[in-house]
C-alpha positions in Angstrom: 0.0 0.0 0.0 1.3 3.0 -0.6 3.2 5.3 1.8 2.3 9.0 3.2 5.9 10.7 3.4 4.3 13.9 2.7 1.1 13.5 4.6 1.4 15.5 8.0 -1.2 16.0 10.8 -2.8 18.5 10.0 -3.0 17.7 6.3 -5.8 15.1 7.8 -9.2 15.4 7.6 -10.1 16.4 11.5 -13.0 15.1 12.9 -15.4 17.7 15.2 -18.3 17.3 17.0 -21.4 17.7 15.5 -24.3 19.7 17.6 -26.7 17.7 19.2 -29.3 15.9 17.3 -32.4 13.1 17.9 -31.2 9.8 17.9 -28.8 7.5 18.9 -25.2 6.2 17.4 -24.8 9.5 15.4 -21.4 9.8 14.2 -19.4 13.0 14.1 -19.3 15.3 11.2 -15.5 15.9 9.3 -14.0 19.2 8.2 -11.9 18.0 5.3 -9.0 20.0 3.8 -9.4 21.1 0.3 -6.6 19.3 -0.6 -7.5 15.8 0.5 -7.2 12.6 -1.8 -10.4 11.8 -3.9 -13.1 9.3 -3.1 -13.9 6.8 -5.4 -17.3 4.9 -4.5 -17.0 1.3 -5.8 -19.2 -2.0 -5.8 -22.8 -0.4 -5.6 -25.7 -0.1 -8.5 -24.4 3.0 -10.3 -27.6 5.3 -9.9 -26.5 4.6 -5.8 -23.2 5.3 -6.2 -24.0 8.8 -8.5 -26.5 10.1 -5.6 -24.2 9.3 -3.2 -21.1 11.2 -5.0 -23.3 13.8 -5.1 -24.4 14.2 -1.5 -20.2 13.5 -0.5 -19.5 16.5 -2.9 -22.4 18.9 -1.7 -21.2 18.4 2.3 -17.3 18.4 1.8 -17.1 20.9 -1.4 -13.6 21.3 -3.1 -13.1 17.4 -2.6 -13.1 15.2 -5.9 -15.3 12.8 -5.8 -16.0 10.1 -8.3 -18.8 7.1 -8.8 -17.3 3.9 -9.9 -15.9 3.7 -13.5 -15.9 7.7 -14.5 -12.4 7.8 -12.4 -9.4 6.6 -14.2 -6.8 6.0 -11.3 -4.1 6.0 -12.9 -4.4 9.8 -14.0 -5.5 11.1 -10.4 -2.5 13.0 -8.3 -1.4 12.6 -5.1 0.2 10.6 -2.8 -2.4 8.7 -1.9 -4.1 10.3 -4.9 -7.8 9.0 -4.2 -9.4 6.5 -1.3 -11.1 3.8 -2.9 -14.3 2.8 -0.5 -15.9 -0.8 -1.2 -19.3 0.3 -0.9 -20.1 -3.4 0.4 -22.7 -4.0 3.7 -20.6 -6.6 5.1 -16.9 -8.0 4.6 -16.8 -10.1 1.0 -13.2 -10.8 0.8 -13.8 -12.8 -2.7 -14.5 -9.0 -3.5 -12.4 -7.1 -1.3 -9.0 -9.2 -1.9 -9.0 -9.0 -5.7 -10.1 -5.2 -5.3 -6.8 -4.6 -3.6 -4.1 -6.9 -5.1 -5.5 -5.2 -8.5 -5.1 -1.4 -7.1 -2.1 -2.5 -4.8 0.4 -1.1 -7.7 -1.4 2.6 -7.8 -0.8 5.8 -5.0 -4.5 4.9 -3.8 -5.7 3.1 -0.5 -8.8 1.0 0.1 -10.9 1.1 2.8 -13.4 -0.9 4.9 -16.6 -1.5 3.8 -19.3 0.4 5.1 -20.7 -2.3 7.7 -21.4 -3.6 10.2 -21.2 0.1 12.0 -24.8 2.6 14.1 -24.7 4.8 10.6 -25.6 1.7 8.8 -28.4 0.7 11.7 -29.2 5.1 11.7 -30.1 4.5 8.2 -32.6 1.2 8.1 -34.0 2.7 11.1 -34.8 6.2 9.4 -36.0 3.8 6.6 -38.6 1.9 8.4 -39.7 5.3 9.8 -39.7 6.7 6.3 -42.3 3.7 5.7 -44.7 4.1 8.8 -42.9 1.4 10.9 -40.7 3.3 12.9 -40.5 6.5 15.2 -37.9 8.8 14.6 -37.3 12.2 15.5 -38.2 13.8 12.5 -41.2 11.8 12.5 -43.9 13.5 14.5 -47.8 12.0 15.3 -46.6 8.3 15.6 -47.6 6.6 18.3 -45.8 3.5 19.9 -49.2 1.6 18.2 -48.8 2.4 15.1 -44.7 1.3 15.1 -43.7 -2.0 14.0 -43.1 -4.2 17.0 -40.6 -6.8 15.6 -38.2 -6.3 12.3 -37.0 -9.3 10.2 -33.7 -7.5 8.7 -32.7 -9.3 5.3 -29.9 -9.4 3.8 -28.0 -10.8 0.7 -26.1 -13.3 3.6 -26.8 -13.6 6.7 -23.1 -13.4 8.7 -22.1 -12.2 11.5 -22.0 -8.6 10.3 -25.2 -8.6 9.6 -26.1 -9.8 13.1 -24.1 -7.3 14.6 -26.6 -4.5 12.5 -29.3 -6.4 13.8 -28.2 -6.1 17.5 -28.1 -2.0 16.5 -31.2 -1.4 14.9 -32.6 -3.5 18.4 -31.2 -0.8 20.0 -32.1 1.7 18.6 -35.7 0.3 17.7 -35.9 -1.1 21.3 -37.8 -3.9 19.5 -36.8 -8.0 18.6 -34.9 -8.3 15.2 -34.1 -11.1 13.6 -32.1 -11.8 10.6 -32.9 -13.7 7.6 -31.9 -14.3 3.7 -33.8 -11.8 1.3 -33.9 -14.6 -1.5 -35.0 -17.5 0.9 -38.8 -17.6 1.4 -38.3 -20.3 4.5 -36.1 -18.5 6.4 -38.0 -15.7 5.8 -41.4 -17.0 6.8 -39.2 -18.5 9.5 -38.7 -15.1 11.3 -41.4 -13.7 11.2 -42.7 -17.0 13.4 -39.6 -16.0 15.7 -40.9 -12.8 15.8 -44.8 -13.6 16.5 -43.0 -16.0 19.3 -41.2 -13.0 21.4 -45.3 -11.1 21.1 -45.0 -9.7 18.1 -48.1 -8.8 16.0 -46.7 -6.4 13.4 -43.7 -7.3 11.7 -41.6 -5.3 9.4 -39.3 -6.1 6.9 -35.9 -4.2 6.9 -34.1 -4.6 3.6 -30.6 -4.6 4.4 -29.6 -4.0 0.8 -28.5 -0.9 -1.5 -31.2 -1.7 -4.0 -33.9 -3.9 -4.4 -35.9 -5.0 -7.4 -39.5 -3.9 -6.7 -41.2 -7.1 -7.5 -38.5 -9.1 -5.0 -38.6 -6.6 -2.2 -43.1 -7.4 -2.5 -42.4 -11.5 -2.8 -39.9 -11.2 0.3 -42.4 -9.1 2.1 -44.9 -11.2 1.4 -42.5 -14.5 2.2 -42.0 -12.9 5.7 -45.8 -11.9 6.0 -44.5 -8.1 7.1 -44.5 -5.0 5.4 -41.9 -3.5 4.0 -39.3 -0.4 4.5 -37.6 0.5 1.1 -33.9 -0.6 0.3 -31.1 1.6 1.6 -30.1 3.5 -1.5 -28.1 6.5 -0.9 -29.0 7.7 2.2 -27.6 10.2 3.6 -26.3 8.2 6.8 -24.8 5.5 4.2 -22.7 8.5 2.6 -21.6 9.8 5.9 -20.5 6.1 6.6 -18.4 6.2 3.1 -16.9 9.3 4.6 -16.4 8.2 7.3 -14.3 5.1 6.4 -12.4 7.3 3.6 -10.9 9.2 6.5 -10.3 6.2 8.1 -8.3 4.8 5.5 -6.5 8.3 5.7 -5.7 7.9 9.4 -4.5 4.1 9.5 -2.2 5.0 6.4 -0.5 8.3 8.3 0.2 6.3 11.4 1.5 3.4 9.3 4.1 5.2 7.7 4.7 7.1 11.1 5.9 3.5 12.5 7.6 2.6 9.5 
């Protein structure tokens, strides 16, 4: 990976305390320097990864930021001259390893992926509320009646990542959730009966996903006999998370080549 001789302190992006808002597991907001490296979103649907440049570039102006294919690394300057952030839920290292070994001979880094981490849980939770199925702060006249009592969250896998968001959006929810395949009716239908076991009687389906085909998000909601929040897309929690693991990647890379 490659090294940050010229990179000093205060040429990283500093983090700062955000003013108080609603909610819980909020992550700080970052002041980055004009100069910073770009970001380069990778391994999400490309109408995801262009809303989501464009929200990065709208909160840290000055800061070149590219979706996918439309950067050509090996023209970028800089030393790192971009962070590359997988733009994965969970760890795939059949994705991740070949991602790196084929970008380990440029002046870029590559980050975590976005999950498991509270943004991720921030943002299926403002979902849900988005849908009716929730409360949230910026959701007014919802009564605890009205919320969904029990969440099945589905995921591509199921791993412990994804069991780690569930334990999250529990929090945060203060309901049961249990995980469960988006593709598998059984396991599905199979939560939901978990569910309905710890008392619930309304059920919601969180789909743990960037983007969901329309007619599969209905069958899986139907599977699961609970109704359904939409797909993550590019909220704006899930492009403060991308942020958040660019400057990361920043960090870990300045204190590596302090060591060295």
């Amino acid at each position: 990976m490659t090294e940050l001789p010229d990179v000093t302190p205060d040429a990283l992006p500093t983090r700062r305390r955000a003013g108080r808002r609603g909610g819980r597991h909020r992550g700080g907001s970052f002041s980055l320097p004009p100069d910073s490296p770009a970001v380069v979103l990778v391994g999400g649907p490309s109408e995801v990864m262009g809303e989501m440049a464009r929200i990065i570039a709208v909160a840290h102006p000055g800061i070149p930021v590219h979706a996918g294919a439309d950067a050509d690394l090996g023209l970028l300057a800089g030393d790192p001259a971009a962070v590359v952030v997988p733009l994965l839920l969970t760890p795939d290292p059949a994705i991740e390893t070949p991602l790196r070994e084929g970008l380990a001979e440029l002046p870029v880094l590559v980050s975590d992926v976005l999950g498991p981490h509270p943004l991720l849980a921030e943002a299926l939770h403002l979902r849900l509320a988005e849908a009716g199925l929730a409360r949230a702060d910026r959701i007014r006249m919802m009564s605890m009646v009205t919320a969904a009592d029990g969440v099945v969250l589905a995921s591509r896998a199921v791993d412990e990542s994804a069991e780690v968001t569930a334990v999250l959006l529990a929090s945060r929810l203060a309901v049961p959730v249990v995980t469960a395949p988006l593709g598998d009716p059984q396991k599905l239908a199979a939560a939901t009966e978990a569910l309905r076991g710890m008392g619930s009687h309304r059920p919601a389906l969180s789909p743990c996903v960037l983007e969901v085909d329309e007619t599969e998000l209905a069958k899986a909601a139907a599977d699961a006999g609970a109704e359904p929040a939409a797909a993550l897309g590019a909220h704006p929690s899930v492009a403060q998370l991308a942020v958040l693991r660019y400057v990361e990647a920043l960090e870990a890379a300045y204190y590596q080549s302090e060591e060295g």
